[in-house]
N, C-alpha and C positions, 0 to 999 in steps of 0.2 A: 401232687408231689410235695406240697409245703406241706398238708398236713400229714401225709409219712412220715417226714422229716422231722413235724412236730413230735410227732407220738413215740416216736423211738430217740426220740435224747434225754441221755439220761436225766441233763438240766430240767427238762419237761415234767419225771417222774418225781424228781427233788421236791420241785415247787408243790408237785400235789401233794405227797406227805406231809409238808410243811404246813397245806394247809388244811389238811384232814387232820393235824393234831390234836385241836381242840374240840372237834367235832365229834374226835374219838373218846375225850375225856369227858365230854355234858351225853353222848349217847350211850356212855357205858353208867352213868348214874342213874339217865334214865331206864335204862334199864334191870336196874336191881331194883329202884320203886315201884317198877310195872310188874317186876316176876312178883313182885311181894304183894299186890294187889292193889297199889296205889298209882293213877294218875297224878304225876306230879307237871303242873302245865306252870308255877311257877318258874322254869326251867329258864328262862329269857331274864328273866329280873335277880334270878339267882347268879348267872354268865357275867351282867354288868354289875355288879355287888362283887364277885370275887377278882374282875378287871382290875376295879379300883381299887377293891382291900386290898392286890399284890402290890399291884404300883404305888399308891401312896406309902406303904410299910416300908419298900427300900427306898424312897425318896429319903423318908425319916431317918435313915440308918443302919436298918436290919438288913441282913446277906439276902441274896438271892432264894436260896430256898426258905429262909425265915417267909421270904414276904407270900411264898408258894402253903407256908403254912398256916399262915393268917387268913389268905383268903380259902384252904378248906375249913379253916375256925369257924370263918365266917359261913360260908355255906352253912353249914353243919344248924348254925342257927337257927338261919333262916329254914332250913328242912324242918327243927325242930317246930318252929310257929306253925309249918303248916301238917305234920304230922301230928302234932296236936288236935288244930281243928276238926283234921280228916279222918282221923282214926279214932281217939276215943270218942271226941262230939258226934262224930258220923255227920259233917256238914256237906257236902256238897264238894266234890273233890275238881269239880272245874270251875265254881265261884272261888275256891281258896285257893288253885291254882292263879287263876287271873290276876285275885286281890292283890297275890304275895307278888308276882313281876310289878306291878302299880306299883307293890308301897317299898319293892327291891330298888325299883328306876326310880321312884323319884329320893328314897333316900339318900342313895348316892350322889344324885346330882345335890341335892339341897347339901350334902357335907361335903361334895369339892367348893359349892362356891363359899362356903362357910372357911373350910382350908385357907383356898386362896382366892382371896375376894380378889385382890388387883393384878390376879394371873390372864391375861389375855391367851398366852402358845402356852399349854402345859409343857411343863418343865419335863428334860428327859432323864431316866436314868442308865445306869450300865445293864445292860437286858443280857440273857444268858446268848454266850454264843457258839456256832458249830462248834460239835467235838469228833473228829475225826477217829474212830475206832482203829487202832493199828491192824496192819493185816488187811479186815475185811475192807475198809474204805477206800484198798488198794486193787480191789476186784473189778474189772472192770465193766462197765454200766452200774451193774448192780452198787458198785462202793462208792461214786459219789451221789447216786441216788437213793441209798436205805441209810447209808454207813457215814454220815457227814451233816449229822441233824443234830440240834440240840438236845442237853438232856434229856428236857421235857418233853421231847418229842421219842425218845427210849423209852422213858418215862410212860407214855399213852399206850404203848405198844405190851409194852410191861404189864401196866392195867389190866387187857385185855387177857390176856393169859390168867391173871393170880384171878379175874373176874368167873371165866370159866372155870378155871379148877374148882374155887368156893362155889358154885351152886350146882356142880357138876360130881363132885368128887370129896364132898364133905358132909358131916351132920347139918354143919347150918347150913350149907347152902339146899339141901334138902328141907330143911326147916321156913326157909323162906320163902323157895318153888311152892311148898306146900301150902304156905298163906294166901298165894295168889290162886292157886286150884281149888283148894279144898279148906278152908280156914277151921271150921267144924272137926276135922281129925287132928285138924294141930292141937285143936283144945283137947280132943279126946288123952291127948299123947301128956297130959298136964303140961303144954308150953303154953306161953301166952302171946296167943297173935297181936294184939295190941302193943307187947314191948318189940317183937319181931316185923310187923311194920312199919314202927315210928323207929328203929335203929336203923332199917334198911332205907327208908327216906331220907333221914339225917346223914346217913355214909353215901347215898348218891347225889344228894342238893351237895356234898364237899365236893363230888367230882368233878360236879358240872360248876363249880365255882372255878377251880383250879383248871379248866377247859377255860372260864373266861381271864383266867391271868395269865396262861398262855399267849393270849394276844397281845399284852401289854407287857411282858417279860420275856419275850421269846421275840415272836413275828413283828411286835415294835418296840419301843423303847418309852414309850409315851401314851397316855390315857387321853380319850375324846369320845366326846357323845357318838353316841351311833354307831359304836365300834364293832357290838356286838352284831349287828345288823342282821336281825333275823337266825340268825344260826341255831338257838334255841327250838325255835319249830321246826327248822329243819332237822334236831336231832330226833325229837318226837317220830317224826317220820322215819325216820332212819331207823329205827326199834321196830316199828312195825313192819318195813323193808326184812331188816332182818329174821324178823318171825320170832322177835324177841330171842334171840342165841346169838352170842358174843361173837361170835366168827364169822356170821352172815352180817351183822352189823358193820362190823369192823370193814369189810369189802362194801358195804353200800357207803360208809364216809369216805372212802377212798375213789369209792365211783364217782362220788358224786366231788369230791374236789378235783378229780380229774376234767371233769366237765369244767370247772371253774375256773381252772390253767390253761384250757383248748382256750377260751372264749377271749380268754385277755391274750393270746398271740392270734390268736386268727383277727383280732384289729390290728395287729402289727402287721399285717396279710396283705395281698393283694384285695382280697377279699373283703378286709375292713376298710378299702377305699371306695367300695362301691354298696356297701350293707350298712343299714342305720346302725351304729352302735347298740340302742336299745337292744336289738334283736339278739345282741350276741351276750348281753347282759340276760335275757330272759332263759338262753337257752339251757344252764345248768339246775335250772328248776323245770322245766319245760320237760325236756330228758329222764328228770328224776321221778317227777310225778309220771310219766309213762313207766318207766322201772317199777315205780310203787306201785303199779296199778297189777303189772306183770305178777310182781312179787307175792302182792297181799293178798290175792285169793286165793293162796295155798296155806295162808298162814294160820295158825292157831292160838287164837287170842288167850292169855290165860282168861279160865273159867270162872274166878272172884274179881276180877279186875274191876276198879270201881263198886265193889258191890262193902259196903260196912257190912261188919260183924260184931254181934254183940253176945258173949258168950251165956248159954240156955236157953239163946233164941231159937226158933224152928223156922 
């Protein structure tokens, strides 16, 4: 009966969007680098790098969305160091995945303590707060569950839309499905895969940066190690959940934050007085890796994925 009760309040449904926001924003980057043919496994070091660039920006000064925009700057960067290595170099797109989260994490932390060397409790600032949509938020279940989130959290939702349209309903987003399928007739077409992979990399490491300043301008008010705490790989996942298609993604980060909201009130439970806690921590991965498993052997990988292209090759 509690968990009925859990699952149909809308409070329940809030909290999952809440926290499937940022998950929406690093797995819809990643997935415009994987339709383009690029593993980007950077993705976790790029999350904590755009944490920090938000928060530290408006600590400094800058509004709210300035600091939303620094940390896509910042991504954007960091996309470009590894679209560099991985596309024209042709290195190794899961060594320069890996390297770039290494030298994203430990960047970061070496310029907070560089910031603020005699900061013990990082300092908070004013973090975006609900904005109640007139009308719809007045709908009930449905308005304080979809219609009473922050921007940013419009904002992710927003994404996902302009995401599909562009590789669904445009030249370029045709132009970049086709990098990751077939790279060989992109050239044929006189485009250049190499500018169309390292621009599709560079605009989804901003996403997935802005996915990580989510948490620190939205969901909290304040920057801390560990924040991002895996979510990066779970967006990886989450892409391939999806079968690489913005829609079916978008429902696996929702699935799987909904897992994430069960587990923290079912310790508030009867149930969390006689269940190790661990248990109830492992289960939104536990769940979702059975989902994936569901999922992904239906799915269809693109066909260039990881594979470099060097144009006149055969």
């Amino acid at each position: 009966m509690e968990l009925f009760e859990i699952l149909t309040s809308a409070a329940f449904w809030a909290a999952a969007i809440r926290i499937a926001s940022p998950l929406i924003f690093a797995t819809m980057g990643e997935l415009i680098c994987e339709r383009a043919g690029v593993l980007n496994l950077g993705i976790e070091g790029i999350m904590v790098a755009g944490a920090f660039a938000g928060w530290i920006a408006v600590w400094a000064g800058m509004p709210l969305w300035g600091g939303v925009s620094v940390a896509f700057m910042v991504g954007m960067g960091l996309g470009g160091i590894h679209s560099i290595l991985s596309v024209p170099f042709g290195l190794s797109q899961h060594v320069v995945g890996i390297g770039l989260t290494l030298l994203a994490t430990s960047a970061t932390f070496y310029t907070y303590r560089v910031m603020l060397p005699e900061v013990s409790t990082p300092p908070k600032i004013d973090a975006f707060q609900p904005f109640p949509i007139p009308i719809l938020s007045d709908i009930p279940f449905f308005g304080p569950a979809l219609f009473q989130q922050t921007a940013l959290t419009y904002l992710a939702f927003i994404l996902v839309g302009v995401v599909s349209f562009t590789l669904y309903r445009t030249p370029l987003g045709l132009a970049v499905r086709a990098a990751g399928e077939s790279p060989a007739a992109v050239a044929a077409q006189g485009l250049s895969v190499t500018a169309i992979r390292m621009g599709a990399v560079m605009v989804g490491s901003g996403c997935m940066a802005v996915g990580g300043a989510f948490l620190t301008m939205s969901a909290f008010d304040s920057f801390f190690f560990d924040m991002v705490n895996g979510r990066g790989w779970i967006c990886i996942a989450l892409v391939v959940f999806g079968a690489w298609r913005p829609g079916k993604a978008l429902f696996g980060a929702i699935l799987f934050a909904a897992f994430d909201a069960l587990q923290i009130r079912l310790q508030q439970t009867g149930i969390g007085a006689v269940v190790p806690y661990q248990v109830f921590l492992m289960m939104p991965y536990i769940l979702s890796i059975l989902a994936l498993i569901a999922m992904s052997r239906r799915a269809e990988v693109p066909a260039a994925l990881m594979v470099p292209f060097n144009k006149g090759e055969r």
